[in-house]
C-alpha positions in Angstrom: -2.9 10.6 -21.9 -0.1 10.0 -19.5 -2.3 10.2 -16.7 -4.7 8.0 -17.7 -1.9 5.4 -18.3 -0.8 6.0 -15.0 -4.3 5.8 -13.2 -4.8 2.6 -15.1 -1.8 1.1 -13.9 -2.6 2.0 -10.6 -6.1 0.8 -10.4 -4.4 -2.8 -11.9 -2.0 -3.1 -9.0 -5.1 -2.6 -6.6 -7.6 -5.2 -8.7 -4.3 -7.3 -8.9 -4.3 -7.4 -5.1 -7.0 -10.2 -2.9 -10.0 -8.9 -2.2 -10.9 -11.2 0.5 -7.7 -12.1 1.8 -4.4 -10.9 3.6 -1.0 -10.5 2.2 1.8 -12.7 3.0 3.8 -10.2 3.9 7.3 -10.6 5.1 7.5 -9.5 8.8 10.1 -6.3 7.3 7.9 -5.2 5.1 5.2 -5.6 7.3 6.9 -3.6 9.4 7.8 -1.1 6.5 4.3 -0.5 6.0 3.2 0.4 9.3 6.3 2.9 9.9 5.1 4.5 6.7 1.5 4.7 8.0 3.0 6.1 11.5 4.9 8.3 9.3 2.0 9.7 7.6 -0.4 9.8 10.6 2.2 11.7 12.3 2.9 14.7 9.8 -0.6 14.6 8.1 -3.6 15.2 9.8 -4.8 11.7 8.8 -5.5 8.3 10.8 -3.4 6.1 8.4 -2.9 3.3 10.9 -5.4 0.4 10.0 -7.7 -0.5 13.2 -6.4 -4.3 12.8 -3.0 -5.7 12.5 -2.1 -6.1 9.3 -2.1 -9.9 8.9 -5.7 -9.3 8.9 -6.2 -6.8 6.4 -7.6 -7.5 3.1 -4.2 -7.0 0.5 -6.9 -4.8 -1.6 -7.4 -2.7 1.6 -4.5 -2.2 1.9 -3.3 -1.5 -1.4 -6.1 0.9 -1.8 -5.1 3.1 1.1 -1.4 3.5 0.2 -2.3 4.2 -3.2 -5.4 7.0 -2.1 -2.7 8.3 0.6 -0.1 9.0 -2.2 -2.6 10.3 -5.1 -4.3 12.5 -2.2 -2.1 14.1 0.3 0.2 17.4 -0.7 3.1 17.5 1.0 4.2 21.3 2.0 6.9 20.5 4.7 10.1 18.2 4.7 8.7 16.0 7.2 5.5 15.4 5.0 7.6 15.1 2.1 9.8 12.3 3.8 7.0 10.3 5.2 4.4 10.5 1.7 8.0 9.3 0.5 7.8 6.5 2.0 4.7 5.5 0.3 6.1 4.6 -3.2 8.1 1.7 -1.8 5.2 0.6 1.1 3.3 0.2 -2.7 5.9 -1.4 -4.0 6.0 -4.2 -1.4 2.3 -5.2 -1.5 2.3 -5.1 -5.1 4.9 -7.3 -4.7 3.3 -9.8 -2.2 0.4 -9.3 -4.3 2.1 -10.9 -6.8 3.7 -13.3 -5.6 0.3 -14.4 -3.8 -1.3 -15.0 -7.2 1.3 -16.5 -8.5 1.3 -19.5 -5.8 -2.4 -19.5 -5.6 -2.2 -20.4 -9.5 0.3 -23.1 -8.5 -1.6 -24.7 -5.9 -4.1 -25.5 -8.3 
């Protein structure tokens, strides 16, 4: 049952993220993101770099692929385990933009 609660919350941070549009993310965490995705590229056998800059990137996309990359990959050395690390917080910063997004889409109404 835990699982499920779990996999529930996670599909809601993805749904909660634009489908269409880009995150305005905060050139750090931009930059968080990407080192995460270098991180994981480098020490899994996995392209996790997008093939756009990320100010094009849809924040659903995005959010998707983080959350795929942590739920999927099994880290067996320390270097894998430090970069899929990484992944919680690069989650945690689009689901924060995400967020904050929405929120200033509802107040431009």
């Amino acid at each position: 049952m835990v699982e499920k609660a779990i996999s529930l919350a996670i599909e809601r941070m993805v749904r909660q993220a634009p489908e269409h549009e880009p995150l305005p993310l905060d050139p750090a965490d931009a930059d968080y993101i990407l080192h995460c995705l270098a991180a994981i590229s480098a020490h899994f056998d996995v392209d996790a770099l997008p093939s756009r800059p990320l100010d094009q990137v849809p924040g659903r996309e995005l959010m998707r692929t983080l959350v795929d990359l942590r739920a999927n990959l099994r880290p067996k050395t320390d270097e894998q385990h430090e970069a899929w690390a990484l992944l919680a917080s690069a989650i945690l910063r689009v689901d924060v933009a995400a967020a904050f997004a929405a929120e200033w889409s509802h107040r431009k109404r």
